[in-house]
C-alpha positions in Angstrom: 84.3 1.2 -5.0 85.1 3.3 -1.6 86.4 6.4 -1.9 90.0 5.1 -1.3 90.0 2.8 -3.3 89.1 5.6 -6.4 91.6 7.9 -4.7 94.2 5.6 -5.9 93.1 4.5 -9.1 93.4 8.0 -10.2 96.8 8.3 -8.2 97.7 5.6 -10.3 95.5 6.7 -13.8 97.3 10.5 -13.3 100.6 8.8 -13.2 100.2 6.8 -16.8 98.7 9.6 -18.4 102.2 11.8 -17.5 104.3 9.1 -18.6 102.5 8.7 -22.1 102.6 12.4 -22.1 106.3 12.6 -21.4 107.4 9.4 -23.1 105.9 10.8 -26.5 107.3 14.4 -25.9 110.4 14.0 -24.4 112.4 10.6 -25.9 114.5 12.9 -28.2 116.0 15.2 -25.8 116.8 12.2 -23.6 119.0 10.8 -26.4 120.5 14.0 -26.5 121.4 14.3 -23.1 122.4 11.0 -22.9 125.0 11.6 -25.4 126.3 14.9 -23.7 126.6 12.5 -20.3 128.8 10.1 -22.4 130.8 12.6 -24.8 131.6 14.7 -21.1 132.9 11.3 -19.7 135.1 9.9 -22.9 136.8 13.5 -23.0 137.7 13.3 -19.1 135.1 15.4 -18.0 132.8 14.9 -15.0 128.8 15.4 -14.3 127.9 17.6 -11.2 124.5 17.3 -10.5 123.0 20.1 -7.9 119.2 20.2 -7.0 117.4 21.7 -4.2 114.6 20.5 -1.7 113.5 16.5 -2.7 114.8 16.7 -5.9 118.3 16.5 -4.2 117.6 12.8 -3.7 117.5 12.7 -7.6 120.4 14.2 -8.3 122.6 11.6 -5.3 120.8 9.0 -7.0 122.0 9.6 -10.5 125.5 10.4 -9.3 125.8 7.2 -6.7 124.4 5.1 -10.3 127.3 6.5 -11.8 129.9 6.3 -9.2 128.6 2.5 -8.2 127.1 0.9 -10.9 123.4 1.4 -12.5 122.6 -2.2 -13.4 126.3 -4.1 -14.7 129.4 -3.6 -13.0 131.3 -1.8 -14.6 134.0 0.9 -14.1 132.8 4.0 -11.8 132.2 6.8 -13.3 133.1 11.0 -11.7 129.8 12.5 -10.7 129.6 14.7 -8.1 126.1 16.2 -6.5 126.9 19.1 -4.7 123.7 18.6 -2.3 125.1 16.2 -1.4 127.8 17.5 1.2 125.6 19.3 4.1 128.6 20.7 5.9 129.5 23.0 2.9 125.2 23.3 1.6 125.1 25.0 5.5 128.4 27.1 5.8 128.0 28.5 2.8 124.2 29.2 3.4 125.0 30.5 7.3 126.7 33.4 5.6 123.8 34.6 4.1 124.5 33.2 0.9 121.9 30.6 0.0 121.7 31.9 -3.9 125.6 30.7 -4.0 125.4 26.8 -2.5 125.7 25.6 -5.6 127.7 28.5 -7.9 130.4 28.9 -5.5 130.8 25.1 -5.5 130.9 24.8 -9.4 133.5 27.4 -9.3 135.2 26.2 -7.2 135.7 22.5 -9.0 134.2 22.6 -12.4 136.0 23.3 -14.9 136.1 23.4 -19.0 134.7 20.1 -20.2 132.6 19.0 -17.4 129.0 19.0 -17.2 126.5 21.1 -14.9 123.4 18.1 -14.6 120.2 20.4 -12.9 116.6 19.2 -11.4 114.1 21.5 -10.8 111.2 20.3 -10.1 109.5 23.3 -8.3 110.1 26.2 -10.7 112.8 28.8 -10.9 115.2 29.0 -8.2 117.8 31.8 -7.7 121.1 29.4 -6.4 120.3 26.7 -9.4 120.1 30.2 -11.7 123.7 31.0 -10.6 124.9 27.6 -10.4 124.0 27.7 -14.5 126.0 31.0 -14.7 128.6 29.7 -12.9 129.0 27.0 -15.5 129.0 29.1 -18.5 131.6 31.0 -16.8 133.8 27.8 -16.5 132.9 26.4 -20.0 130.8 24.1 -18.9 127.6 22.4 -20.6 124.7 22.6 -19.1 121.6 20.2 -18.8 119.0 20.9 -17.2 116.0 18.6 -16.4 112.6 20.3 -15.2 109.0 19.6 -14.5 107.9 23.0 -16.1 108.0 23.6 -20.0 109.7 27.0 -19.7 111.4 29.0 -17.0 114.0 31.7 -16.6 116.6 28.7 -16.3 115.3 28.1 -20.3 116.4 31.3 -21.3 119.6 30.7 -19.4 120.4 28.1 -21.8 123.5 28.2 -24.5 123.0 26.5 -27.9 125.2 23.5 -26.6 123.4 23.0 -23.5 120.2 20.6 -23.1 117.0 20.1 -21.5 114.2 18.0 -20.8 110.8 19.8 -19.6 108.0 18.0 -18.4 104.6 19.0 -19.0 104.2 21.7 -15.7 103.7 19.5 -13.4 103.8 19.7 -9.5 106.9 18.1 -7.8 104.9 15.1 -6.7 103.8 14.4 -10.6 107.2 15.3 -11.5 109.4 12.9 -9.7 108.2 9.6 -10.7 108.7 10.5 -14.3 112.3 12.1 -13.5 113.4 9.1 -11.9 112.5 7.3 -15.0 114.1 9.6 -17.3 116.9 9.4 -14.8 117.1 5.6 -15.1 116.8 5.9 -18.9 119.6 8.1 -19.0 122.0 6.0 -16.9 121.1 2.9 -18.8 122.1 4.6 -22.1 125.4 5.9 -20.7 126.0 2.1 -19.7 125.4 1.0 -23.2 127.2 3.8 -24.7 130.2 3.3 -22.9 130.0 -0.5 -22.0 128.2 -1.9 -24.2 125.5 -4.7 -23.5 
């Protein structure tokens, strides 16, 4: 076997290993979460989603699932991912406020009965720290999904709020697996809601 060819059997070996690891650890707090996505949504509420770096593409991916469809049509459903809008991510960060990109957008639109959806998939960053804060504030929930077990966005959390933590792993372990919890997630809203 040449060395590229055992270089990506291990990619490949690692990758199983995390998602036996995570599938056994985490399949509870995905059925909560779930169930705060679809109790948000049936009492009018909507999901923002807010990540930074690569694990932005998540978080447009979970809302454009939602806002399009996931697998049936179906009705669309409010999520907003406040990455997503690079005009505002960049004004707001050319005045020297980068920790506010997400927190001044959450108080600026959220509101009580919505939902604050968070990635991390790097560790503990300041503006996803205040966006949670920012949420509280409003009387929001708050679920947070994260590569790491704990963080100072764990100690952040209320009693009502939810989160899924991966096994510490580095972004690139971590975002295969939260794409598939992603998926998961957006499957059981579907069902939830719609049935099938």
């Amino acid at each position: 076997m040449t060395d590229t060819a055992q270089k990506i059997n291990q990619w490949f070996a690692n990758h199983m290993e995390q998602t036996a690891q995570a599938a056994s650890t985490a399949g509870p707090d995905i059925e909560d979460v779930a169930d705060a996505f679809v109790n948000t949504l049936l009492q009018d509420g909507k999901l923002i989603a807010c990540a930074n770096g690569n694990a932005n593409i998540l978080a447009q991916y979970f809302c454009t699932a939602l806002l399009n469809r996931f697998e049936q049509d179906r009705p669309a459903l409010p999520a907003i991912n406040l990455g997503a809008d690079a005009t505002t991510y960049s004004a707001i960060c050319r005045d020297n406020r980068f920790n506010d990109t997400f927190s001044r957008q959450v108080r600026a639109i959220g509101k009580p009965g919505d939902l604050l959806f968070v990635i991390v998939d790097d560790g503990h960053k300041a503006n996803l720290i205040q966006a949670i804060q920012a949420a509280h504030d409003r009387e929001m929930q708050v679920v947070v999904l994260s590569a790491r077990e704990k963080s100072d966005i764990t100690s952040l959390m209320h009693p009502e709020d939810h989160e899924i933590a991966l096994n510490d792993l580095a972004p690139h372990e971590a975002t295969p697996l939260m794409l598939l919890i992603i998926n998961t997630l957006c499957d059981l809203v579907d069902h939830k809601l719609f049935g099938g």
